[in-house]
C-alpha positions in Angstrom: 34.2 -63.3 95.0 36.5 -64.1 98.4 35.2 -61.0 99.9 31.9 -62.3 99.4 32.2 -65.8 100.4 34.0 -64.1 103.8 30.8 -62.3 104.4 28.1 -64.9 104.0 29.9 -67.3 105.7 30.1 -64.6 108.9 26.4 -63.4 108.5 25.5 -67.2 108.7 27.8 -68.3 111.6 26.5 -65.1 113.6 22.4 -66.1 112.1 23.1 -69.7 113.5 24.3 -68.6 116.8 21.7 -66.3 117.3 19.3 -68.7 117.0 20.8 -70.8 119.3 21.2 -68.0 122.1 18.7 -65.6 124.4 19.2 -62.4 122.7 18.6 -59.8 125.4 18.4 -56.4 123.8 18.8 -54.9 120.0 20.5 -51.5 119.9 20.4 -49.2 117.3 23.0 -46.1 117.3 24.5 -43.3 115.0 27.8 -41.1 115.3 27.5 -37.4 116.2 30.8 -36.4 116.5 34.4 -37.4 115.2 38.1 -36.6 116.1 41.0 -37.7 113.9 44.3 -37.9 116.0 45.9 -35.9 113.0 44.6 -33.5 110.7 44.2 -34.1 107.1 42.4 -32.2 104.6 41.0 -35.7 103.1 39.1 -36.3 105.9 36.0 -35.9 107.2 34.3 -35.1 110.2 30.9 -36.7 109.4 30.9 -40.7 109.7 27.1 -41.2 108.7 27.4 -44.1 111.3 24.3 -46.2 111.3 24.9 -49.5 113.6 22.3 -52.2 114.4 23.5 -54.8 116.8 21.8 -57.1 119.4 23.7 -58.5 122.4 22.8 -61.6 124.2 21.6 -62.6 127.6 25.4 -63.5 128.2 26.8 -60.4 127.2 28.4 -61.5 123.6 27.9 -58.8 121.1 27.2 -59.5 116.9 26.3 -55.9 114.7 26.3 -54.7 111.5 27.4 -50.6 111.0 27.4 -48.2 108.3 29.1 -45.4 107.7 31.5 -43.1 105.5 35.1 -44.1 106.6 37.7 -41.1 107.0 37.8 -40.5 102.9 34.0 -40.5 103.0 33.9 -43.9 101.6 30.8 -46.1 102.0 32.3 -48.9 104.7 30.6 -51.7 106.5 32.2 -53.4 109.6 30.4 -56.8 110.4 31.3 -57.9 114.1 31.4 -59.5 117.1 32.5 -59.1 120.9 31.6 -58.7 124.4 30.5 -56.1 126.6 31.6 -56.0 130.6 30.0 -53.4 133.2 32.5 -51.3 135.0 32.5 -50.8 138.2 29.8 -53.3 139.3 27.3 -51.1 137.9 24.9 -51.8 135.0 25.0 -48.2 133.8 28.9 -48.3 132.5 30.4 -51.0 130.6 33.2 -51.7 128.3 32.8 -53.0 124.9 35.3 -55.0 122.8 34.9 -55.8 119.1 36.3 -57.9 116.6 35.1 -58.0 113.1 35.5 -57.4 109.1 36.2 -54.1 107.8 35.5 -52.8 104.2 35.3 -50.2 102.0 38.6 -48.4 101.9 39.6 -48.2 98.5 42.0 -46.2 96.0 43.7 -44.4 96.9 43.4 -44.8 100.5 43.3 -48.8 100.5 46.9 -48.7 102.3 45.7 -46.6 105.1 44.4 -50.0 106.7 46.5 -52.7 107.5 46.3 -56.5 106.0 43.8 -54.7 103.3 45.3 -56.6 100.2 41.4 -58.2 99.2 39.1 -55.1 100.1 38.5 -56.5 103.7 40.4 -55.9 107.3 40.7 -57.3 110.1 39.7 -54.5 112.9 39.4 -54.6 116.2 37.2 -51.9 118.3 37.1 -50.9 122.1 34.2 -48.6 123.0 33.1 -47.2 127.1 29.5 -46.5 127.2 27.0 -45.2 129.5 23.2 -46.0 129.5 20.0 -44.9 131.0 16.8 -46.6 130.8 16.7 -47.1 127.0 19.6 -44.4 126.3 23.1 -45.0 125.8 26.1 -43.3 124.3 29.6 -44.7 123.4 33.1 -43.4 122.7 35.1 -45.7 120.3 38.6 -46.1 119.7 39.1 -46.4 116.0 42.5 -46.8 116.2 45.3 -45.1 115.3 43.1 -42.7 113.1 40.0 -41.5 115.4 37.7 -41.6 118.4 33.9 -41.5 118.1 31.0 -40.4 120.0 27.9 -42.2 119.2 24.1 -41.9 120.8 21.6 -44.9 120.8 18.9 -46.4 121.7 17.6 -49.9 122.8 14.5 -52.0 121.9 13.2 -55.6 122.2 14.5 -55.5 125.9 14.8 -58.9 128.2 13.5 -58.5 131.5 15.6 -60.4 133.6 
């Protein structure tokens, strides 16, 4: 029920505020390759990542992923951030996000912190590259794994 009421009342503040601001792009992306810092014979090395998320013409980030966490558990992580181009260049940026994780459950519910009611707190920095439509990221996932992810973007802004 909590876990829920968390959730709707995220998907509606990030609904209202999209309405209220320029979105600039949508950008889809999937994993295609994942390293665990230590080795495990639970995990595994297919995430399933789906991610849909749309930033805005001031560079604030909201998204919605998919994906089988470490255990191969179905997990959602509903977030938001901000993404700043490195180097003065529009081709490199760095992405931080903050957001709801869930899906870890027994008998790997402890292997996230502050995971007493199903859903996390999680926190996500990412370096990406993009051409024209293209993109790919690598994501710190913590203590447990880095990411590489391809994309693509759509419903582009001209500025």
């Amino acid at each position: 029920m909590i876990r829920s009421l968390l959730t709707a009342t995220l998907l509606l503040v990030i609904a209202g505020n999209a309405v209220a601001m320029e979105i600039k792009e949508w950008r889809f992306q999937t994993s295609i390759y994942t390293h665990h810092w230590s080795s495990d014979p639970d995990h595994v090395s297919n995430s399933k990542l789906l991610n849909l998320e749309f930033e805005t013409t001031t560079q604030w980030v909201y998204g919605f992923a998919w994906f089988d966490n470490s255990f191969g558990q179905p997990s959602q992580y509903l977030y938001a951030g901000y993404s700043w181009p490195l180097f003065n260049k529009d081709w490199a940026y760095f992405k931080l996000t903050g957001g709801l994780l869930h899906g870890y459950k027994e008998p790997y519910e402890d292997k996230i912190p502050m995971n007493s009611l199903g859903v996390a707190p999680a926190i996500v920095p990412s370096f990406g590259l993009k051409y024209k439509r293209v993109f790919t990221e690598l994501e710190i996932l913590g203590t447990a794994a880095l990411t590489w992810t391809v994309g693509f973007n759509f419903g582009h802004k001209k500025n």
